[in-house]
Backbone of each chain as ProteinMPNN parsed JSONL, in Angstrom:
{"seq_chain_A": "XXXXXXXXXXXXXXXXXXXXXXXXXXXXXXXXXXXXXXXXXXXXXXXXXXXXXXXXXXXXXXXXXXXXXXXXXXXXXXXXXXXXXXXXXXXXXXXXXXXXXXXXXXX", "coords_chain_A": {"N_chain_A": [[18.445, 13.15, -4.324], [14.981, 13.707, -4.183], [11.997, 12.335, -3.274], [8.833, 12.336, -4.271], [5.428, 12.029, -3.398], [1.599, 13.374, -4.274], [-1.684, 14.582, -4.256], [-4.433, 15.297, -5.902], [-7.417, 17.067, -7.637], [-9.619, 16.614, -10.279], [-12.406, 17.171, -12.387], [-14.143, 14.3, -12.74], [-15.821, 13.207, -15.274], [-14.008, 14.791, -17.333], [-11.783, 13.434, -17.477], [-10.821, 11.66, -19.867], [-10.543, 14.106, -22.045], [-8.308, 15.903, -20.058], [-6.057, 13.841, -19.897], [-5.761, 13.748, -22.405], [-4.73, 16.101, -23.06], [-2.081, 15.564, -21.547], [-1.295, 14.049, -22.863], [-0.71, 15.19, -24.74], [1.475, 17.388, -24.158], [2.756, 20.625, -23.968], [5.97, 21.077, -25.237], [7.627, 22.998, -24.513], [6.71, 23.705, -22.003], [7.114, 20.797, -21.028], [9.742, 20.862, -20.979], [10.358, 23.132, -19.098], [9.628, 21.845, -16.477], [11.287, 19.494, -16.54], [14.004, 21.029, -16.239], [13.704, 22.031, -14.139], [14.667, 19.871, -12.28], [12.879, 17.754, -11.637], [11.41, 14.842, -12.214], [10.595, 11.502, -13.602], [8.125, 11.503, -13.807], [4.592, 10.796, -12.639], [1.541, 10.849, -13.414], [-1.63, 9.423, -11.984], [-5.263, 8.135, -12.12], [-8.09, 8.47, -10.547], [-11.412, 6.464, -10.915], [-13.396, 7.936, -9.319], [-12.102, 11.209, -10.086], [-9.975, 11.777, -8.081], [-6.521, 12.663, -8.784], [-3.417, 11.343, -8.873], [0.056, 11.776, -7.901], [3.182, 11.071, -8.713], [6.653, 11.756, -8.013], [10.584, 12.365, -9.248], [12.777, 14.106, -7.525], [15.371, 16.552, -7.928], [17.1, 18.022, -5.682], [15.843, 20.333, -3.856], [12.36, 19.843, -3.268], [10.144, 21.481, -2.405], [11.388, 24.336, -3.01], [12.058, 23.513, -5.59], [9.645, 23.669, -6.832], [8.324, 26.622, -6.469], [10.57, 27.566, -8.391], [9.498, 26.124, -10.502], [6.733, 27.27, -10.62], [6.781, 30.25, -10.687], [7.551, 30.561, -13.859], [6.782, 31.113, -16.877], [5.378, 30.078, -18.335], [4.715, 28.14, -17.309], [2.555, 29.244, -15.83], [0.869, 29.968, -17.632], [0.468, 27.303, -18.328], [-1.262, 26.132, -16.466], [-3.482, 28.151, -16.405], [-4.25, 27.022, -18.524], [-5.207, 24.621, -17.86], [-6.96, 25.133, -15.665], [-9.681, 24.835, -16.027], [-10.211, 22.075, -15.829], [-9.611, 21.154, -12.813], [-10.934, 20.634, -9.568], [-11.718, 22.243, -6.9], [-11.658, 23.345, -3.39], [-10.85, 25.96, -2.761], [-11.353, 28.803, -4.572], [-9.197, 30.706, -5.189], [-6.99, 29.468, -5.436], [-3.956, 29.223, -7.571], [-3.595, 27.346, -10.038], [-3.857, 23.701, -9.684], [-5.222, 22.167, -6.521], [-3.414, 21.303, -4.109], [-2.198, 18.433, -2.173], [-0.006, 17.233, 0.06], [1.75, 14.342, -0.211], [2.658, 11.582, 2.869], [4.866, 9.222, 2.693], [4.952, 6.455, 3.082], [6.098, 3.758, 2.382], [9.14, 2.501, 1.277], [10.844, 1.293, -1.579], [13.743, 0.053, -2.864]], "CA_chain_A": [[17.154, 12.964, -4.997], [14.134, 13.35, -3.349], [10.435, 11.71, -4.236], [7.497, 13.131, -3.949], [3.921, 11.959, -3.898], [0.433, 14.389, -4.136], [-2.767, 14.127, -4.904], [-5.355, 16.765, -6.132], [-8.632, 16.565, -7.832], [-10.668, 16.626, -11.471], [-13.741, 16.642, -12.7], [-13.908, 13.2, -13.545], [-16.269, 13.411, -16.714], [-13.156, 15.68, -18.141], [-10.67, 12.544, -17.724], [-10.116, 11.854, -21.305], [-9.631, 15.476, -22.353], [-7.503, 15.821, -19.454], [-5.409, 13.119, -20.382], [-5.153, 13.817, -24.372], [-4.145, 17.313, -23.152], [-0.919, 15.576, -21.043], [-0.394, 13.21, -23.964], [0.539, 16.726, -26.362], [1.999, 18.228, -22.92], [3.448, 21.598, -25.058], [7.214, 20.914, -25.17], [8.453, 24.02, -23.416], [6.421, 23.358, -20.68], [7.92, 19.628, -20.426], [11.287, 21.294, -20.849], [10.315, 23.967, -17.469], [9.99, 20.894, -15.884], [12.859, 18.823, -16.721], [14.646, 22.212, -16.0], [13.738, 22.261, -12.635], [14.935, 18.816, -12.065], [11.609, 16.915, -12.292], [12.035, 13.503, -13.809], [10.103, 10.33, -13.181], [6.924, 11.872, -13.212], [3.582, 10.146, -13.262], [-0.029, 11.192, -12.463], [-2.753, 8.367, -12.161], [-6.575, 8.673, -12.462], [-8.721, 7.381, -9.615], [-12.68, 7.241, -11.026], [-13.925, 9.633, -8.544], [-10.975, 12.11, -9.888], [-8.676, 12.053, -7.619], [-5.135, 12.6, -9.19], [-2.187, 10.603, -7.586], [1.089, 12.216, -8.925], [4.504, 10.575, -8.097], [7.906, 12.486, -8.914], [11.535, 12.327, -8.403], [13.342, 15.545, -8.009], [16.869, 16.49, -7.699], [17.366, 18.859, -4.69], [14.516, 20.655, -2.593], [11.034, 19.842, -3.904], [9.384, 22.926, -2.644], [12.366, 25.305, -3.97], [12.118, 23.719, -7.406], [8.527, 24.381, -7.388], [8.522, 27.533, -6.643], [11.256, 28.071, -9.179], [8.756, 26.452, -11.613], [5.564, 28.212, -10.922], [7.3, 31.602, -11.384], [7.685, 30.366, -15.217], [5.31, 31.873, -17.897], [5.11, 28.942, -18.714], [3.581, 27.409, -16.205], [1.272, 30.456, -15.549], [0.073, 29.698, -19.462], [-0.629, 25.843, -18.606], [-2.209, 25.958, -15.325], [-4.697, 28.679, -16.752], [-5.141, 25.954, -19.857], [-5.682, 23.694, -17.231], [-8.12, 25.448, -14.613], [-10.99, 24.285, -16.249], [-10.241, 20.571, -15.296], [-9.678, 21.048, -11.233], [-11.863, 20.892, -8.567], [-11.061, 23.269, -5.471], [-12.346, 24.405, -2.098], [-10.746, 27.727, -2.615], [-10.805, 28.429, -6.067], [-8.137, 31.363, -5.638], [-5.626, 28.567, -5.711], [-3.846, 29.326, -8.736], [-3.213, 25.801, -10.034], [-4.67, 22.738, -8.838], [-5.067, 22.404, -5.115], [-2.337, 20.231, -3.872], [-2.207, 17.952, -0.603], [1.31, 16.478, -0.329], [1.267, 12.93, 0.611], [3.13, 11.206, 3.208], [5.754, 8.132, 2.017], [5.105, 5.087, 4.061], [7.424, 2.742, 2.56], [9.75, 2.686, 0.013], [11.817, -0.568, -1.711], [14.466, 0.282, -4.139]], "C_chain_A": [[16.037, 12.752, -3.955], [12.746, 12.572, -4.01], [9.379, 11.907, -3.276], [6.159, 12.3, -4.194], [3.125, 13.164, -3.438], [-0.278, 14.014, -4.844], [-3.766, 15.476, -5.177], [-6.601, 16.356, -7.456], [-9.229, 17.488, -9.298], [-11.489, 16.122, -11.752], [-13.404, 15.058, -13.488], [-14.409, 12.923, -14.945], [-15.571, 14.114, -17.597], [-11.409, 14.329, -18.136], [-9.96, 12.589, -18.904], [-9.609, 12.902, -21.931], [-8.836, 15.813, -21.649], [-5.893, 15.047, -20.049], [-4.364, 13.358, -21.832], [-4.189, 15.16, -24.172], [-2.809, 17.209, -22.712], [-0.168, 14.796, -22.168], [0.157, 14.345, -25.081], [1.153, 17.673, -25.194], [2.623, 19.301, -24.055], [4.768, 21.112, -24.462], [7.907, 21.697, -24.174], [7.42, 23.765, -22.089], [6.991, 21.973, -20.062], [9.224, 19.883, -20.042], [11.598, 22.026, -19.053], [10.006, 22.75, -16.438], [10.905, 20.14, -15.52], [13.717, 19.793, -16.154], [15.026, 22.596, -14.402], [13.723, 20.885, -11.979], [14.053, 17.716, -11.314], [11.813, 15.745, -12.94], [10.907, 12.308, -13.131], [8.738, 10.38, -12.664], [5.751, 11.463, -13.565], [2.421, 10.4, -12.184], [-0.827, 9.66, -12.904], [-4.271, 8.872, -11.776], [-7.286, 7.68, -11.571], [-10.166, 7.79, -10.434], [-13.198, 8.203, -10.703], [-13.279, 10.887, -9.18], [-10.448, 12.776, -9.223], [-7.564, 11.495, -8.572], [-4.376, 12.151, -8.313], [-0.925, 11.005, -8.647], [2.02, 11.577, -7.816], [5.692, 11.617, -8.855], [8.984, 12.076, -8.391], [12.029, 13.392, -8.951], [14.649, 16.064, -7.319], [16.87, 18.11, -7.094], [16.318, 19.574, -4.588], [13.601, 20.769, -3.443], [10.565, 20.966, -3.828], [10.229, 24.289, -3.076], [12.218, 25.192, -5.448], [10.805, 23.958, -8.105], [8.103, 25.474, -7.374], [8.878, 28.521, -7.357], [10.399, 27.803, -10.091], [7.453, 27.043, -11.99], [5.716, 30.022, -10.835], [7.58, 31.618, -12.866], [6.454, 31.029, -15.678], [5.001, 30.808, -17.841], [3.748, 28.13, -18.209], [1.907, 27.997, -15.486], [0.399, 30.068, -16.483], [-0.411, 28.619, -18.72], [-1.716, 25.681, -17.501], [-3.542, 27.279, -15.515], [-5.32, 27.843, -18.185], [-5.685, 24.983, -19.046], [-6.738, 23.549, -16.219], [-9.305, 24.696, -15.203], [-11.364, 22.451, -15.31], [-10.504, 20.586, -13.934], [-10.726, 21.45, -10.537], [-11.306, 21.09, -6.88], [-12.085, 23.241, -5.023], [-12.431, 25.635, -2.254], [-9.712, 27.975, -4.099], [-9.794, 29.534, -6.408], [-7.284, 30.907, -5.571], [-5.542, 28.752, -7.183], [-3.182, 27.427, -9.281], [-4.128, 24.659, -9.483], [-4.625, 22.641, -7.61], [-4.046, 21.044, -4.772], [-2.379, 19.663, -2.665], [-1.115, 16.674, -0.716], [0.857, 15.426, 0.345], [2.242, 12.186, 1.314], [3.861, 9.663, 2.834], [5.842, 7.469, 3.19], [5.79, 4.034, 4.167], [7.628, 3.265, 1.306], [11.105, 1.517, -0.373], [12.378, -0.016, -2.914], [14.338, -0.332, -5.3]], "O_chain_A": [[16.065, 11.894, -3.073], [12.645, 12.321, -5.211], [9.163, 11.728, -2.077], [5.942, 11.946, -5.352], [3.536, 13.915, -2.554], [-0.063, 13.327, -5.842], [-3.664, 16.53, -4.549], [-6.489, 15.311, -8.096], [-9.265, 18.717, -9.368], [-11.693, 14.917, -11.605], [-12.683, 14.796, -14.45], [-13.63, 12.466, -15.781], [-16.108, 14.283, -18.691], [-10.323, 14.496, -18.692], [-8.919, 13.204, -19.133], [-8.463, 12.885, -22.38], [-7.999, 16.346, -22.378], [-4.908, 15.641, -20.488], [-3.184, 13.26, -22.168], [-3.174, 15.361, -24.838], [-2.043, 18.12, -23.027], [1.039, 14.801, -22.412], [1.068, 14.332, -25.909], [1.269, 18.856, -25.513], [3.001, 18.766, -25.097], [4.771, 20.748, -23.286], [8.589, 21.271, -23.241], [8.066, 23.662, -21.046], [7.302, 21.898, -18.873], [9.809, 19.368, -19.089], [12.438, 21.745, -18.197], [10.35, 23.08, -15.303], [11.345, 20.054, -14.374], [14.401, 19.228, -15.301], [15.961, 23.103, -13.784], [12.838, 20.67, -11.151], [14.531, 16.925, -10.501], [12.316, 15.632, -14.058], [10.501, 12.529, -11.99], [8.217, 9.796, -11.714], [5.503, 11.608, -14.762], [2.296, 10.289, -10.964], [-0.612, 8.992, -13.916], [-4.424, 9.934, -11.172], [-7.213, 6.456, -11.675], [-10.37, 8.974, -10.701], [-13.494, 9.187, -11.38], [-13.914, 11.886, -8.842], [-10.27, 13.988, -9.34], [-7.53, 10.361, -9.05], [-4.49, 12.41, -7.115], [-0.872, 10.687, -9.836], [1.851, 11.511, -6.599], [5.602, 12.11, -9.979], [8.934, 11.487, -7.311], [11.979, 13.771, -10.121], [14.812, 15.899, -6.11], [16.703, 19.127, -7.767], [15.617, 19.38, -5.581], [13.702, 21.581, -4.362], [10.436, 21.65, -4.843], [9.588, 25.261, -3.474], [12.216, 26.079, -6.302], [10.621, 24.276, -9.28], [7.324, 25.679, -8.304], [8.407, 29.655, -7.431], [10.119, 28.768, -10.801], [7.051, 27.289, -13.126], [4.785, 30.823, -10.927], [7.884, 32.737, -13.28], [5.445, 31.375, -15.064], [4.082, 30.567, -17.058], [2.607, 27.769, -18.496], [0.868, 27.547, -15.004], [-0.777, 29.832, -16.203], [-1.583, 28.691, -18.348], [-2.828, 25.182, -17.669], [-4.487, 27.259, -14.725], [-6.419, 27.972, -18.723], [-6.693, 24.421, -19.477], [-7.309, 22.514, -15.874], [-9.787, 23.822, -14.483], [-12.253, 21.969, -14.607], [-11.58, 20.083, -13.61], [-11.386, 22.456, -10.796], [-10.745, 20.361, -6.062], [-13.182, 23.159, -5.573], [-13.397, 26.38, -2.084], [-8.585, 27.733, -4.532], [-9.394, 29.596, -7.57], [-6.316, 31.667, -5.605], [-6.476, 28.585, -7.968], [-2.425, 26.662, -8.684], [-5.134, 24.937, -8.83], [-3.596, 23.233, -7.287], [-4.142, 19.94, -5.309], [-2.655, 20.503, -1.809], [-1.236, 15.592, -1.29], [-0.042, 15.373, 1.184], [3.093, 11.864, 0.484], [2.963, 8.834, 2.69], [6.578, 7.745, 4.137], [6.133, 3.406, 5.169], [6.977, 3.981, 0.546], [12.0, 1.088, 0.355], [11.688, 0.345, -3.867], [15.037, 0.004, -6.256]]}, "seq_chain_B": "XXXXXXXXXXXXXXXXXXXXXXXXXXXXXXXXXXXXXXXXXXXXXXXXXXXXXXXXXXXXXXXXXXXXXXXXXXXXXXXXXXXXXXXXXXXXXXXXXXXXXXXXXXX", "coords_chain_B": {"N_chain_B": [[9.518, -2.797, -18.854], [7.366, -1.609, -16.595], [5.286, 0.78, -15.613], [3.011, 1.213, -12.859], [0.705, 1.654, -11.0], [-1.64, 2.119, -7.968], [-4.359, 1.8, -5.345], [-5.189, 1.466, -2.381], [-6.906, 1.125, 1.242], [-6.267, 1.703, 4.402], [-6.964, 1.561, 7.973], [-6.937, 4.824, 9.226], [-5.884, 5.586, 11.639], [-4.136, 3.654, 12.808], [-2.157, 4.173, 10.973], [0.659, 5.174, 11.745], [1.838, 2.548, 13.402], [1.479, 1.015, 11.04], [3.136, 2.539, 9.174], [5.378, 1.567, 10.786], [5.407, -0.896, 10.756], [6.602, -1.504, 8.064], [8.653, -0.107, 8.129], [10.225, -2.059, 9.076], [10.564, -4.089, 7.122], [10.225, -7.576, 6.655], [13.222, -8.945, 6.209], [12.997, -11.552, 4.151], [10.682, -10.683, 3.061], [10.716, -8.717, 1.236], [12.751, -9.033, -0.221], [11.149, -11.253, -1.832], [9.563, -10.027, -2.909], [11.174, -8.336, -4.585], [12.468, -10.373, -6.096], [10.107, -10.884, -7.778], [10.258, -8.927, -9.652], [9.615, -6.311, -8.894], [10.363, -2.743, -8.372], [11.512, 0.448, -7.288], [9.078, 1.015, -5.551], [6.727, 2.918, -3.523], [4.913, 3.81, -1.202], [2.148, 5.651, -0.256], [0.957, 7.737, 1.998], [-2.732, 9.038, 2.285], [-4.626, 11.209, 4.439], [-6.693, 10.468, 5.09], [-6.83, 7.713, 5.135], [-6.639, 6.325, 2.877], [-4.269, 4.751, 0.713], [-1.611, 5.304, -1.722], [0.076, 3.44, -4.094], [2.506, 3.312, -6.215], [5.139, 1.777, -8.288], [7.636, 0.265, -9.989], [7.681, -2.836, -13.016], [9.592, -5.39, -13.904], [8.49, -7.093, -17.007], [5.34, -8.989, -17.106], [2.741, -7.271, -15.07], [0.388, -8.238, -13.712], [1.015, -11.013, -14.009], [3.745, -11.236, -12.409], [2.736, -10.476, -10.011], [0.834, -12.097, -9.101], [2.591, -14.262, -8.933], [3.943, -13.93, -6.659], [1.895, -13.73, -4.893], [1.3, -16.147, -4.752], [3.404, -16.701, -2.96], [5.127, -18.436, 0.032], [5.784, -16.33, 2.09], [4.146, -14.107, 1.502], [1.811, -14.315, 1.787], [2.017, -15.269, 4.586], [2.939, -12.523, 5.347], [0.776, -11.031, 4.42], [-1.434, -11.569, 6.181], [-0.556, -10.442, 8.745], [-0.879, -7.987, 7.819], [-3.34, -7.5, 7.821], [-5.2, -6.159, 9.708], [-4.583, -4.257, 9.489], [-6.235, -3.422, 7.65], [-8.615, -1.627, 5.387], [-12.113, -2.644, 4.212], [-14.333, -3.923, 1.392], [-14.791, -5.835, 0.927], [-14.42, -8.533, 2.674], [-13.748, -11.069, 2.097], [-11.75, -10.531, 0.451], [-8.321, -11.71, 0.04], [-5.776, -9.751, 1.364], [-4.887, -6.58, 0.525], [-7.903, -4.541, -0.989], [-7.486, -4.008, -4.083], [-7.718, -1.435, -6.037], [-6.525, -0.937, -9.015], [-5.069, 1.951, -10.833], [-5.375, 3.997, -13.578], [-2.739, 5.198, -15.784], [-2.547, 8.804, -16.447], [-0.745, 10.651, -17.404], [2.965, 10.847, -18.18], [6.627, 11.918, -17.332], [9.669, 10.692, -18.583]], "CA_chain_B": [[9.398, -2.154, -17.553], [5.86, -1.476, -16.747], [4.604, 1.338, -14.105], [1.948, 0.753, -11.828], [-0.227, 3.135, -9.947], [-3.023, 1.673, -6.992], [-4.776, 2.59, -4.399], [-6.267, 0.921, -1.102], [-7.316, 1.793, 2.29], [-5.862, 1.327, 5.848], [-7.702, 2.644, 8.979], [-6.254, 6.046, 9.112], [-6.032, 5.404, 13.028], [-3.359, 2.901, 12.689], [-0.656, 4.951, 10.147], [2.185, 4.797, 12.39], [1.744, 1.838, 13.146], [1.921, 0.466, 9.346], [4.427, 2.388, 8.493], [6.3, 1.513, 11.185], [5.553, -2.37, 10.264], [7.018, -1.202, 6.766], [10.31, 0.646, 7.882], [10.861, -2.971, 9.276], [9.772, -4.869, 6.25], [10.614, -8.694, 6.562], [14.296, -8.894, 4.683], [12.525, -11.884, 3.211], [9.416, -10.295, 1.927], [11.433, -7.817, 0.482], [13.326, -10.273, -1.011], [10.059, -11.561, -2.704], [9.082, -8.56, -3.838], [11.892, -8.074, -5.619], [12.481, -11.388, -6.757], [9.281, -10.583, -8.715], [11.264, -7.79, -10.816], [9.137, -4.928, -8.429], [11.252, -1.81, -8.011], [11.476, 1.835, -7.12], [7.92, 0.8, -5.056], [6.607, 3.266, -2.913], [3.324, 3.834, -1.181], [1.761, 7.38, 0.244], [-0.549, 8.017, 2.733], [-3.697, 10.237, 2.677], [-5.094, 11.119, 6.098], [-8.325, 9.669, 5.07], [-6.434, 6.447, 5.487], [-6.252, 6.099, 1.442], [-2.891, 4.52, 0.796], [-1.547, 5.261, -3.133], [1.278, 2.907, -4.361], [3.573, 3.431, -7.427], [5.95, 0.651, -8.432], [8.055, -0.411, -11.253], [7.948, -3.976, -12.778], [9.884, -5.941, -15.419], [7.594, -7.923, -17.232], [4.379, -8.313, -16.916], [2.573, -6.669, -13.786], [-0.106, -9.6, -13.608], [1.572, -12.353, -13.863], [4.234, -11.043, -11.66], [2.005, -10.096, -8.585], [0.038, -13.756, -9.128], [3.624, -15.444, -8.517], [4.179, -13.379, -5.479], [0.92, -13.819, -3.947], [1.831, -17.605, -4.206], [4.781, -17.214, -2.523], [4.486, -18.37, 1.32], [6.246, -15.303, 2.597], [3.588, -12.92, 1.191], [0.755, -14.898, 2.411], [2.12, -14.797, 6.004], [2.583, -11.132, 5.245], [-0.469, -10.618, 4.255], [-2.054, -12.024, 7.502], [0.123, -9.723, 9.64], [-1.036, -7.195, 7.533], [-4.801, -7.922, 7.731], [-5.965, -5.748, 10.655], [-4.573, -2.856, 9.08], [-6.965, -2.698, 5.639], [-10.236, -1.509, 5.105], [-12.113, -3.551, 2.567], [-15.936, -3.976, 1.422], [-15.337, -7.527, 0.718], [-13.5, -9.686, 4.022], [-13.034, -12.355, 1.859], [-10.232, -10.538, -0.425], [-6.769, -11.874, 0.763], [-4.554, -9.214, 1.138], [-5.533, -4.943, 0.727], [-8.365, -4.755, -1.976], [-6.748, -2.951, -4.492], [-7.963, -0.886, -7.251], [-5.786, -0.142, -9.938], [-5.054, 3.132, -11.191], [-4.741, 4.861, -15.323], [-1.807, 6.603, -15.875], [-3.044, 9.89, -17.279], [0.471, 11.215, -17.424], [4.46, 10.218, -17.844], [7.549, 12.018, -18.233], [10.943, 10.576, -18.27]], "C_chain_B": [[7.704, -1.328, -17.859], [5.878, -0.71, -15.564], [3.114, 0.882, -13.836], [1.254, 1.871, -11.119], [-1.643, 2.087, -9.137], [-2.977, 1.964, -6.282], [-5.215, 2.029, -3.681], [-6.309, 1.075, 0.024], [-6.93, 0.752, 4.01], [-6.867, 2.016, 6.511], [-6.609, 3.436, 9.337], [-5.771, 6.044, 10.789], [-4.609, 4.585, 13.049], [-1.805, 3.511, 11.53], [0.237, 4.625, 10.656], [2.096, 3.617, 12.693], [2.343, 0.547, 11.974], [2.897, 0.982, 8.916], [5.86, 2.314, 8.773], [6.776, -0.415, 10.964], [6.474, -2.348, 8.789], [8.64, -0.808, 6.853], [10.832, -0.72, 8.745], [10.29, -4.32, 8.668], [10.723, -6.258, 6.475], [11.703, -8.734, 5.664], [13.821, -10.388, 3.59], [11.054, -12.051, 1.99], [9.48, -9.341, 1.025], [12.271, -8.202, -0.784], [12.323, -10.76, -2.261], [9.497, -10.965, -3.84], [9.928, -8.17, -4.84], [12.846, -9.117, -6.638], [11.564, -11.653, -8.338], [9.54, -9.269, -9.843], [10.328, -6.647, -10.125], [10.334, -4.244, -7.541], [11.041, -0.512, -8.057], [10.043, 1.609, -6.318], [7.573, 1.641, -3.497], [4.959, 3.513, -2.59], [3.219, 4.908, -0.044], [0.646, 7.071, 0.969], [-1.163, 9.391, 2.779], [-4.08, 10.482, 4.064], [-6.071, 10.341, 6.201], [-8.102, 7.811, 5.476], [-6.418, 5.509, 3.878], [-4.755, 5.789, 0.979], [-2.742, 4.694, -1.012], [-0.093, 4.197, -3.377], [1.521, 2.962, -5.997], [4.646, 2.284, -7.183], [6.492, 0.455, -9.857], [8.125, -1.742, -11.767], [8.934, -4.756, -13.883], [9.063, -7.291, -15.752], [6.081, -8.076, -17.057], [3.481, -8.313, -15.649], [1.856, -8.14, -13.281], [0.282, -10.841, -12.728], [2.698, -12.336, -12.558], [3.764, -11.078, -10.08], [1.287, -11.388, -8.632], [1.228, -14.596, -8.432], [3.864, -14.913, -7.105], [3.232, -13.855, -4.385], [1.08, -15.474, -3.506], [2.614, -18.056, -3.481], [4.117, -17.169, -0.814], [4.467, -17.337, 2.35], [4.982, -14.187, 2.472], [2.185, -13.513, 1.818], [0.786, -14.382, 3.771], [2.302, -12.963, 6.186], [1.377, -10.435, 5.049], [-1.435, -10.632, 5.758], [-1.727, -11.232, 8.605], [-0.527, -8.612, 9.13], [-2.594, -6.935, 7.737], [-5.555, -6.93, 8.393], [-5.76, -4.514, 10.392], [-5.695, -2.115, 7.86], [-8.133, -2.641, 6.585], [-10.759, -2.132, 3.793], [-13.426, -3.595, 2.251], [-15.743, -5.218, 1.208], [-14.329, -7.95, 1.33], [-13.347, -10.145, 3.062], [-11.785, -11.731, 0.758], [-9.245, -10.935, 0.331], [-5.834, -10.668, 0.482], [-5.672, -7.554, 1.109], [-6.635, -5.251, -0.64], [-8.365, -3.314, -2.652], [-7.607, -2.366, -5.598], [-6.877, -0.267, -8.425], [-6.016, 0.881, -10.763], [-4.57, 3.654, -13.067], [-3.605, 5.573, -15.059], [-2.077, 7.65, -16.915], [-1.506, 10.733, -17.954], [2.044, 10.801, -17.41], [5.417, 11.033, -18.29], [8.676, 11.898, -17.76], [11.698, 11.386, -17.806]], "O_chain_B": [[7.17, -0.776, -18.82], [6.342, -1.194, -14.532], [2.325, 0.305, -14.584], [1.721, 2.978, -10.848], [-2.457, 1.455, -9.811], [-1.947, 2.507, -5.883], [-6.269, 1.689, -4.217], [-5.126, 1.351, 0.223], [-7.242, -0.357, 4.445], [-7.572, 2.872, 5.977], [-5.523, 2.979, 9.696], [-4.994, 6.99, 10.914], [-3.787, 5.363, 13.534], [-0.652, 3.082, 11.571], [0.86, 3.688, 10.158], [2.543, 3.176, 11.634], [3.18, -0.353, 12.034], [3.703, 0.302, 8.281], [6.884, 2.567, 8.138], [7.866, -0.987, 10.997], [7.048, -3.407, 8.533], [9.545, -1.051, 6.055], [11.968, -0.551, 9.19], [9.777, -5.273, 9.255], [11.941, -6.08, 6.479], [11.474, -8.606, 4.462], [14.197, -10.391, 2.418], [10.636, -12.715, 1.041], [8.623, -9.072, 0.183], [12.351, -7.754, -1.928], [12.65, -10.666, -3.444], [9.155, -11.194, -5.0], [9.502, -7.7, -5.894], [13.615, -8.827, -7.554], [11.888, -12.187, -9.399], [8.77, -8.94, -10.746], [10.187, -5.759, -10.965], [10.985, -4.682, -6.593], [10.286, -0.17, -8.967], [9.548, 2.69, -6.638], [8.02, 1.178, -2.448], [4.03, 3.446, -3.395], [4.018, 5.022, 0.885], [-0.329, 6.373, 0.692], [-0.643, 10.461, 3.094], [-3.646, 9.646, 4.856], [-6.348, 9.625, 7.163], [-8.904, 6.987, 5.914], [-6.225, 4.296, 3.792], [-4.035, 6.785, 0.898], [-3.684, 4.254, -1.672], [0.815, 4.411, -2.575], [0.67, 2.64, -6.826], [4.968, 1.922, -6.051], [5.721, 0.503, -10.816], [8.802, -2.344, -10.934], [8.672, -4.323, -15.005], [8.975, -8.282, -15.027], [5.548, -6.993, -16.812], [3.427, -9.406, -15.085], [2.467, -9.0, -12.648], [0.085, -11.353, -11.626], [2.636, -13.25, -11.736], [4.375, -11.627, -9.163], [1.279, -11.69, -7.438], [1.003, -15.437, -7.563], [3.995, -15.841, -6.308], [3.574, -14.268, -3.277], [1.017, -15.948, -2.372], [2.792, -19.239, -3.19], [3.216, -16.456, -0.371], [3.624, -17.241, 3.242], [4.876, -13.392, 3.406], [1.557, -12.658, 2.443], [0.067, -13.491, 4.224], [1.79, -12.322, 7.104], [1.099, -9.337, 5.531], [-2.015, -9.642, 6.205], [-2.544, -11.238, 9.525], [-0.934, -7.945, 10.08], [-2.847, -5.731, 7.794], [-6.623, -6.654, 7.846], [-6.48, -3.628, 10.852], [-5.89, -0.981, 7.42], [-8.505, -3.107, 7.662], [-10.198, -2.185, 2.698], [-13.977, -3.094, 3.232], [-16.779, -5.873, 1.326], [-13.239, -7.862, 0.764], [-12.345, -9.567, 2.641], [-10.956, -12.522, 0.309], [-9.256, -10.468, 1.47], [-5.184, -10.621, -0.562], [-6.823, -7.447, 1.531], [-6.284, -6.172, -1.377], [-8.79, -2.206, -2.325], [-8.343, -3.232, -6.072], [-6.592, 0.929, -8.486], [-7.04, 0.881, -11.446], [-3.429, 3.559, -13.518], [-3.516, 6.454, -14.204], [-1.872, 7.434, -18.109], [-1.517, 11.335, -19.027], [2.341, 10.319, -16.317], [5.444, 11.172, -19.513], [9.055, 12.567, -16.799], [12.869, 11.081, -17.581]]}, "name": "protein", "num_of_chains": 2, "seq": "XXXXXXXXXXXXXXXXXXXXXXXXXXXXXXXXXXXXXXXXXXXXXXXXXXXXXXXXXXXXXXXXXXXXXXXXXXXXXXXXXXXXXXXXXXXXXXXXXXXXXXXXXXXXXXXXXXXXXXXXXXXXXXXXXXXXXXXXXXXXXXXXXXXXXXXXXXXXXXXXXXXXXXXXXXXXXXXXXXXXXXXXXXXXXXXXXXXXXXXXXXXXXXXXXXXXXX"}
């Protein structure tokens, strides 16, 4: 098991719709997650909007993302979701991602 | 069981450093910490010198982190820790934290 943090960035005045949109997450997209052994996953909301996402994920993080942004699926939510993110380089498909280094960690 | 999400700021200059003070965390401030029912507790660094921490607690977060801060161990930890934060207000004891929304969760 590995664990992941990243952080990446939304308009903050789109918080709440943001939000309401993870609280009805569509099912099959929670499932292409879970699927790709994803579990323990939680984004947080800094004012400014910065996103702080934590995960834990069962065998190679950047393999199983890979495996899940080849999903329709995922193609579908991250074009329901463009509206929210704020990029440099807005041909990032998805939100722009900047993995974050793990400084400590206490079981 | 209650998650947690916050955020507060080291000088980015100092990283190794901290998280080399961390990969030799006091076995009795560790102790403390998890005396206080905090578990799975990890904390990420940005470059900017933005630190994010995730944590699990049983009970409630509050009250929990109040008994801790009382404890003498975390005090003297704190003090060791001191030269590492960035803060707008010296007189907080300890990193001055902001706590974070969870916009997102899935088991």
């Amino acid at each position: 098991m590995q664990r992941v943090g990243f952080t990446f960035r939304i308009k903050p005045e789109l918080k709440d719709e943001y939000k309401k949109a993870h609280d009805n997450i569509w099912p099959e997209m929670a499932e292409a997650i879970r699927k790709c052994g994803i579990h323990n996953y939680s984004i947080y909301f800094k004012p400014d909007g910065t996103l702080f996402a934590c995960l834990e994920v069962e065998g190679d993080y950047q393999k199983q993302m890979a495996e899940l942004s080849r999903t329709d699926v995922n193609k579908r939510w991250q074009e329901y979701m463009d509206r929210f993110f704020v990029k440099e380089d807005k041909s990032v498909t998805g939100p722009e991602i900047e993995t974050l280094e793990e400084v400590f960690h206490l079981d």
